[in-house]
N, CA, C and O of each residue as an XYZ file, in Angstrom:
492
protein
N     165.136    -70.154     71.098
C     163.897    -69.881     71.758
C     164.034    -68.712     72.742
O     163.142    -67.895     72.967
N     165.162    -68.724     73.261
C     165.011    -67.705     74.544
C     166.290    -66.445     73.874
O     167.438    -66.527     73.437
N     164.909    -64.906     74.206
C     166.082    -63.904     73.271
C     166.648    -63.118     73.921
O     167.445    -62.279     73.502
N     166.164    -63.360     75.488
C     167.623    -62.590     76.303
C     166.697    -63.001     78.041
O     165.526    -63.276     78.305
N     167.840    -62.861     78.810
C     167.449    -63.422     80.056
C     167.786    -61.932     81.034
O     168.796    -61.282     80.763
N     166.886    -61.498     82.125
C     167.260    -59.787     82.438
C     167.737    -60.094     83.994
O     166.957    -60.776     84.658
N     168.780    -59.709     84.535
C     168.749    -59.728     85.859
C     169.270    -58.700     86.528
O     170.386    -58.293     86.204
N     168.544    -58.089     87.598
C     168.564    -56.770     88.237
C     169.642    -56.489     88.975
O     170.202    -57.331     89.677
N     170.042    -55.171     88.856
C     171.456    -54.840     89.266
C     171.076    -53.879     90.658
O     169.883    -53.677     90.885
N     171.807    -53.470     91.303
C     171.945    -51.921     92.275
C     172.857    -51.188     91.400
O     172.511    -50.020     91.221
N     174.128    -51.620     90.693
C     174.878    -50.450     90.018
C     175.095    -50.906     88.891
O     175.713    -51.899     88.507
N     174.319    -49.789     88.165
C     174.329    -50.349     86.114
C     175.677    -50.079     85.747
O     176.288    -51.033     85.264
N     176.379    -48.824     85.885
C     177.784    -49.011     86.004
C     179.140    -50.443     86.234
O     179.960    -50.943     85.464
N     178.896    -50.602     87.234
C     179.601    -52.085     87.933
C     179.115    -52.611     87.383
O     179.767    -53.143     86.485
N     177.669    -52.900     87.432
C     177.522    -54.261     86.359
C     177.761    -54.453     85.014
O     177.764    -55.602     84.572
N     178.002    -53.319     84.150
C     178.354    -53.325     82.623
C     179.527    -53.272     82.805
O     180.047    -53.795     81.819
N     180.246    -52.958     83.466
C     181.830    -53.076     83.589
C     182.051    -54.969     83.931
O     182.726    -55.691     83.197
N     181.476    -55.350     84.906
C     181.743    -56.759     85.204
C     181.190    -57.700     84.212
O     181.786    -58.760     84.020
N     179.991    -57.394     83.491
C     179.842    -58.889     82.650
C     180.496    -58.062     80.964
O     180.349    -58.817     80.003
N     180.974    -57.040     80.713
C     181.376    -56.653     79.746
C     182.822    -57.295     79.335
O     183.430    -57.703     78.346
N     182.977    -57.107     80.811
C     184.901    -58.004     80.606
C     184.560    -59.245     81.133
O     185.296    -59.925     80.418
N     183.877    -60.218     81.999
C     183.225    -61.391     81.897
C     183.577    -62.150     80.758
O     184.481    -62.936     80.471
N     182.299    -61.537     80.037
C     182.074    -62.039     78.193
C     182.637    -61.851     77.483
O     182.471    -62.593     76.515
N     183.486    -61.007     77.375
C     184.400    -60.489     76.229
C     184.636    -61.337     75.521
O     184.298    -61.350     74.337
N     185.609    -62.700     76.409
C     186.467    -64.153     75.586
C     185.242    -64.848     74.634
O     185.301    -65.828     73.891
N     184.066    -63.909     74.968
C     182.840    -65.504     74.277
C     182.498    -64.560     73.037
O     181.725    -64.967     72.169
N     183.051    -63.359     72.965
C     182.874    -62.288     71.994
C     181.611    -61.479     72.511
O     181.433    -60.590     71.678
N     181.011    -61.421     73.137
C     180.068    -60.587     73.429
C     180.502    -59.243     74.124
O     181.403    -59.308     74.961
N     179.964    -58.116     73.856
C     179.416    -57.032     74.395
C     178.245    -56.150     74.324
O     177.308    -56.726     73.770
N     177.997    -55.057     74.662
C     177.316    -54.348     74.987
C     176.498    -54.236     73.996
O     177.141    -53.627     73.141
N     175.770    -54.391     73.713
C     175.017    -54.343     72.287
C     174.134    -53.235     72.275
O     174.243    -52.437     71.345
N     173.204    -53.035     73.226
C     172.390    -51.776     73.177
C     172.121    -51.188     75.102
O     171.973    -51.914     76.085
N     172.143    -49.863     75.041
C     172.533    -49.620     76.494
C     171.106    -48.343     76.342
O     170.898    -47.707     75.308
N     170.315    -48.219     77.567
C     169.275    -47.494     77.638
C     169.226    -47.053     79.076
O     168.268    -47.403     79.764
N     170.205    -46.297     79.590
C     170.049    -46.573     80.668
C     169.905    -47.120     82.106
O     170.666    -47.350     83.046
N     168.590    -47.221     81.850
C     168.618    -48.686     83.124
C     168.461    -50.102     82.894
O     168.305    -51.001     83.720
N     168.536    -50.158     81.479
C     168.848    -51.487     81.169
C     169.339    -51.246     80.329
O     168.892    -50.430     79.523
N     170.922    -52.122     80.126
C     171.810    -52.660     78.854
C     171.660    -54.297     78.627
O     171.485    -55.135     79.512
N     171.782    -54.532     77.141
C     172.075    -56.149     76.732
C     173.600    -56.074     76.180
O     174.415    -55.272     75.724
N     173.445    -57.441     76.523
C     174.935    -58.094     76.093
C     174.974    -58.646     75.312
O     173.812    -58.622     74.907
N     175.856    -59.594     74.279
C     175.719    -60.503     73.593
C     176.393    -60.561     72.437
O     177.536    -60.104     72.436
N     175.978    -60.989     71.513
C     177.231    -61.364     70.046
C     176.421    -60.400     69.371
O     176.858    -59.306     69.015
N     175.022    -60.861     69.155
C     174.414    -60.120     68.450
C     173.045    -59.650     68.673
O     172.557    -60.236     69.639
N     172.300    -58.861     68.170
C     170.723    -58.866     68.173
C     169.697    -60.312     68.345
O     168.853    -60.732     69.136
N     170.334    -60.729     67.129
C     169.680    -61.916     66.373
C     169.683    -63.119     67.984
O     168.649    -63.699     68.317
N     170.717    -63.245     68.596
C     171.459    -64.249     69.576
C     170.900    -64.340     70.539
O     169.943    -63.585     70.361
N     170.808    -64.753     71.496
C     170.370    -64.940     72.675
C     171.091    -63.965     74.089
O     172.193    -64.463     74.318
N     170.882    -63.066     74.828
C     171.569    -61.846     75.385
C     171.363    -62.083     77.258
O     170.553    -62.563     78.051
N     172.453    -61.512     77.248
C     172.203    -61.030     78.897
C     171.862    -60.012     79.067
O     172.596    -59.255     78.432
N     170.788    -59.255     79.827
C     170.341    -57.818     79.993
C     170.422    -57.788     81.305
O     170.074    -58.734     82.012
N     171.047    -56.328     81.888
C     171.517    -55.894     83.350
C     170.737    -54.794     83.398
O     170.826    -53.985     82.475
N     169.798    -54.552     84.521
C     168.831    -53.417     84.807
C     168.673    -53.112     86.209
O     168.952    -53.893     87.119
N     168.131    -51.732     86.372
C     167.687    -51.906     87.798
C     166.562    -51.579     87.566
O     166.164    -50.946     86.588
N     165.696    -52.162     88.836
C     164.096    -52.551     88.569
C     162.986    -51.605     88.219
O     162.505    -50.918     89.120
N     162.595    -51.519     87.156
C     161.437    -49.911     86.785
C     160.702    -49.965     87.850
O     160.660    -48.752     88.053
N     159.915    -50.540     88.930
C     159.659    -50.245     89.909
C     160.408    -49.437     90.660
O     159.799    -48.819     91.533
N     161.785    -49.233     90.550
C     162.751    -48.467     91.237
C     162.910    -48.997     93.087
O     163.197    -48.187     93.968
N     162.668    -50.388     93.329
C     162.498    -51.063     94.325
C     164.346    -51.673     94.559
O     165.083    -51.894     93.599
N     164.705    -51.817     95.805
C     165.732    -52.742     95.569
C     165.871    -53.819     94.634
O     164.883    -54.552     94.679
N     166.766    -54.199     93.773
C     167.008    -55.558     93.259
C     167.045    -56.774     94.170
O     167.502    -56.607     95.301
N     166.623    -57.961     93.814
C     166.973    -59.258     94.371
C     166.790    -60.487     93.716
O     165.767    -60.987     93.247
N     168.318    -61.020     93.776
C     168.130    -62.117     93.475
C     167.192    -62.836     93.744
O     166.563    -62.678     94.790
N     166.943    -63.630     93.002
C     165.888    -64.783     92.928
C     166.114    -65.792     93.868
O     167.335    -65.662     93.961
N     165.736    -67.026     94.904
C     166.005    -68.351     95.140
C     165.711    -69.338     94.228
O     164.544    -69.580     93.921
N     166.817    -70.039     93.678
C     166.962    -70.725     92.770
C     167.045    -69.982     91.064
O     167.676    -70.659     90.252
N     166.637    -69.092     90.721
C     167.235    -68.583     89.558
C     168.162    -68.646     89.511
O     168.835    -68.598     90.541
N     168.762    -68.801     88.192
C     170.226    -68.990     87.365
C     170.311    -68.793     86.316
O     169.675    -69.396     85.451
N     170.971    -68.063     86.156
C     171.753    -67.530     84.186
C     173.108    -68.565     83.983
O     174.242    -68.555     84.460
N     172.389    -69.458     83.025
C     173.593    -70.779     82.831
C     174.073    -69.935     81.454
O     173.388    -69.049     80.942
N     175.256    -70.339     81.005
C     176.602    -69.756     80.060
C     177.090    -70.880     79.699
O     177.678    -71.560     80.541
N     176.959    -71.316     78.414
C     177.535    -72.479     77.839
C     178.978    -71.962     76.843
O     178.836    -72.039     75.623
N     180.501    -71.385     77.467
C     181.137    -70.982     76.749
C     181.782    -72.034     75.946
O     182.898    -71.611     75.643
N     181.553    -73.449     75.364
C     181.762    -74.431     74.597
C     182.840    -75.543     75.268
O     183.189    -76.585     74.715
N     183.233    -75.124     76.448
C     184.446    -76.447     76.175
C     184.608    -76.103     78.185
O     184.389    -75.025     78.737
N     185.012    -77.319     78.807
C     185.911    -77.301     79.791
C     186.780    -76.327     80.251
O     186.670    -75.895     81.399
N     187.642    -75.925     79.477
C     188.610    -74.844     79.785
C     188.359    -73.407     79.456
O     188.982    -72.346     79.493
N     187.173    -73.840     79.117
C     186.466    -72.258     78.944
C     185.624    -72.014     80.179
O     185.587    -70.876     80.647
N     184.964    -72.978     80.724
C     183.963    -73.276     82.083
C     185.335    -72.685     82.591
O     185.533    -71.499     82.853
N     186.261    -73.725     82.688
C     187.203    -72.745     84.345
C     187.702    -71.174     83.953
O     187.877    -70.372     84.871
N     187.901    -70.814     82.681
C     188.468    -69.696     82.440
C     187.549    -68.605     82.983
O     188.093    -67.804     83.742
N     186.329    -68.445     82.742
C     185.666    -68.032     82.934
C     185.238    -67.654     84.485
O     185.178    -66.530     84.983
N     185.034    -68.593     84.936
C     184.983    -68.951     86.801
C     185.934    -67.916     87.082
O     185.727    -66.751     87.423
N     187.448    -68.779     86.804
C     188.179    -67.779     87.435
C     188.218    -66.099     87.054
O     188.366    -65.030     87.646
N     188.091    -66.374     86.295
C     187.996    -64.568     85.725
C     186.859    -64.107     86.512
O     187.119    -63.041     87.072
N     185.677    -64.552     86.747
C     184.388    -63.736     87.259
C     184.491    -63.828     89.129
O     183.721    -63.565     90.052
N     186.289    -64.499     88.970
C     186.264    -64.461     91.022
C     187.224    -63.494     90.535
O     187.371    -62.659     91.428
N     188.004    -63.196     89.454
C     188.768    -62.118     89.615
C     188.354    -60.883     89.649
O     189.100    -59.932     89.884
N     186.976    -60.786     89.389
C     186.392    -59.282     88.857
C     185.789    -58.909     90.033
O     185.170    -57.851     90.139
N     185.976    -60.012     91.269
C     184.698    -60.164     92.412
C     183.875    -60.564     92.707
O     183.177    -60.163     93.638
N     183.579    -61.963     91.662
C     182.548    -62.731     92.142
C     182.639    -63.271     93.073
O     183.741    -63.181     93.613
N     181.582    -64.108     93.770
C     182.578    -65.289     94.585
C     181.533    -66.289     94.360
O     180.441    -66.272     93.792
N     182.358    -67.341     95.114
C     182.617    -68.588     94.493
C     180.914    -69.214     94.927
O     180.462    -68.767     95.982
N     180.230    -69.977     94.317
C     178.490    -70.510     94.751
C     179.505    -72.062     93.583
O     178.850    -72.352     92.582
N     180.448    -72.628     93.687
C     180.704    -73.642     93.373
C     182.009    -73.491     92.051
O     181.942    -72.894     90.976
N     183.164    -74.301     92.664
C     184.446    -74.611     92.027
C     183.808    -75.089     90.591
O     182.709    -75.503     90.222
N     184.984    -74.834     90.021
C     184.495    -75.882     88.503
C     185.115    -77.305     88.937
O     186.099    -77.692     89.567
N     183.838    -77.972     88.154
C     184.090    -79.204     88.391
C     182.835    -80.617     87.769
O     181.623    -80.508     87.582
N     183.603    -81.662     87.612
C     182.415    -82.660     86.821
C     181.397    -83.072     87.915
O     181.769    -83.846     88.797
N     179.766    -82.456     87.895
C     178.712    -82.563     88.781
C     178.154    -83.790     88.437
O     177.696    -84.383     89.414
N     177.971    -84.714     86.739
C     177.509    -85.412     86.513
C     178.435    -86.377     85.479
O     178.377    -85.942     84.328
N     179.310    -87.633     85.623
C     180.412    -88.287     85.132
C     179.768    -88.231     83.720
O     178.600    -88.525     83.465
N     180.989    -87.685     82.586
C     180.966    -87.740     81.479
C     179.628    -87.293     80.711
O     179.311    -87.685     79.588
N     178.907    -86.413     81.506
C     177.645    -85.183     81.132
C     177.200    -84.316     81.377
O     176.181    -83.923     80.811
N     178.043    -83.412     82.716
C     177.658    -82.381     82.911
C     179.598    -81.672     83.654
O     180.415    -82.260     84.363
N     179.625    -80.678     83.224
C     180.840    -79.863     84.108
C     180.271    -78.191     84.297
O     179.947    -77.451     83.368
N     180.258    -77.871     85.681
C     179.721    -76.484     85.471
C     180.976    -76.162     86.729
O     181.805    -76.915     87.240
N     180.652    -74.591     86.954
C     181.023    -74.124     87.565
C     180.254    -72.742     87.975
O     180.170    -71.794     87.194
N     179.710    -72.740     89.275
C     179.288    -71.049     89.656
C     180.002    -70.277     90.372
O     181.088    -70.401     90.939
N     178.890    -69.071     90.224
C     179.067    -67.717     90.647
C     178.237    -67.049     91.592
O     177.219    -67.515     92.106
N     178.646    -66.132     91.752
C     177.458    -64.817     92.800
C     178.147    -63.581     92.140
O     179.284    -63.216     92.439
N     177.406    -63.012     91.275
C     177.817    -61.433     90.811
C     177.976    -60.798     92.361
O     177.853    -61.301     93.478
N     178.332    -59.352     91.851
C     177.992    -57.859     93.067
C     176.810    -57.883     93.284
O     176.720    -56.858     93.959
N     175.395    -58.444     93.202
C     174.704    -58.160     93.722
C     174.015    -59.333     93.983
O     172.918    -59.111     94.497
N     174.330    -60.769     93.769
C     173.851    -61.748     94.174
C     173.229    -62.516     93.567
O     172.611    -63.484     94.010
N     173.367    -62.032     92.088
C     172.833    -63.037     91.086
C     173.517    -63.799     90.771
O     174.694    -63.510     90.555
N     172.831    -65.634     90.555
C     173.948    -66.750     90.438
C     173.625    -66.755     88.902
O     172.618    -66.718     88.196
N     175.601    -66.852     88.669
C     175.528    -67.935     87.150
C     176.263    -68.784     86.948
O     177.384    -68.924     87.437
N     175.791    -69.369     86.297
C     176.865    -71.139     85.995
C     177.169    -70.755     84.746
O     176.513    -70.011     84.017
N     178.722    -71.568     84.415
C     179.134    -71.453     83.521
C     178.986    -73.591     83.182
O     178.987    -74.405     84.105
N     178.905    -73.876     82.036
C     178.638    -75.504     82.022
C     178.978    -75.635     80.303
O     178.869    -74.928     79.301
N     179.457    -77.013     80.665
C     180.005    -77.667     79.857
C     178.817    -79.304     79.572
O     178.707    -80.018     80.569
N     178.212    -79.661     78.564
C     177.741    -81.322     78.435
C     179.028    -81.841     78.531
O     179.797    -80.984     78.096
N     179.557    -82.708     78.847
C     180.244    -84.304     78.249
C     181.404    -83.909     79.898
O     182.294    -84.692     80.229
């Protein structure tokens, strides 16, 4: 249902560099780049991350309460991930860890510019 989710950057640079090596392990990259907005993803067909800065040409800002959730399939992909996106400079908006016994495991983030994403696991 959903064919790509867009969240606004200050540097299109940094940000295609950070979720490019991010995603890599989930196989995704850069799929189509236009400037001020690039998508990410496996494929066209797939569901994408798109990084832009705002055609209004206004500062970016995160949202309160928006979130770009990342289902990379398994537990040890939730922490792999985490840690990799504090290695690139994220920081930490929540450790990985089981939020809901035997149905939910996520773990967040805060990109460079303050957009949150969870990485989550069901079971």
């Amino acid at each position: 249902m959903i064919g790509y989710v867009t969240i606004g950057v200050s540097d299109m640079g940094r940000a295609k560099a950070f979720y490019s090596d991010l995603l890599a392990d989930l196989g995704a990259s850069v799929l189509m780049d236009m400037e001020r907005i690039a998508f990410l993803g496996k494929s066209m067909g797939q569901p994408m991350l798109a990084v832009c800065t705002p055609y209004d040409k206004e500062p970016n800002h995160p949202g309160n309460g928006n979130m770009v959730a990342i289902n990379p399939g398994s537990k040890e992909m939730v922490d792999k991930l985490y840690h990799k996106a504090i290695e690139l400079g994220a920081t930490c908006d929540g450790e990985p860890g089981q939020r809901i016994p035997d149905r939910f495991y996520g773990a967040y983030i805060r990109d460079h510019d303050g957009n949150k994403v969870a990485f989550f696991h069901f079971g």
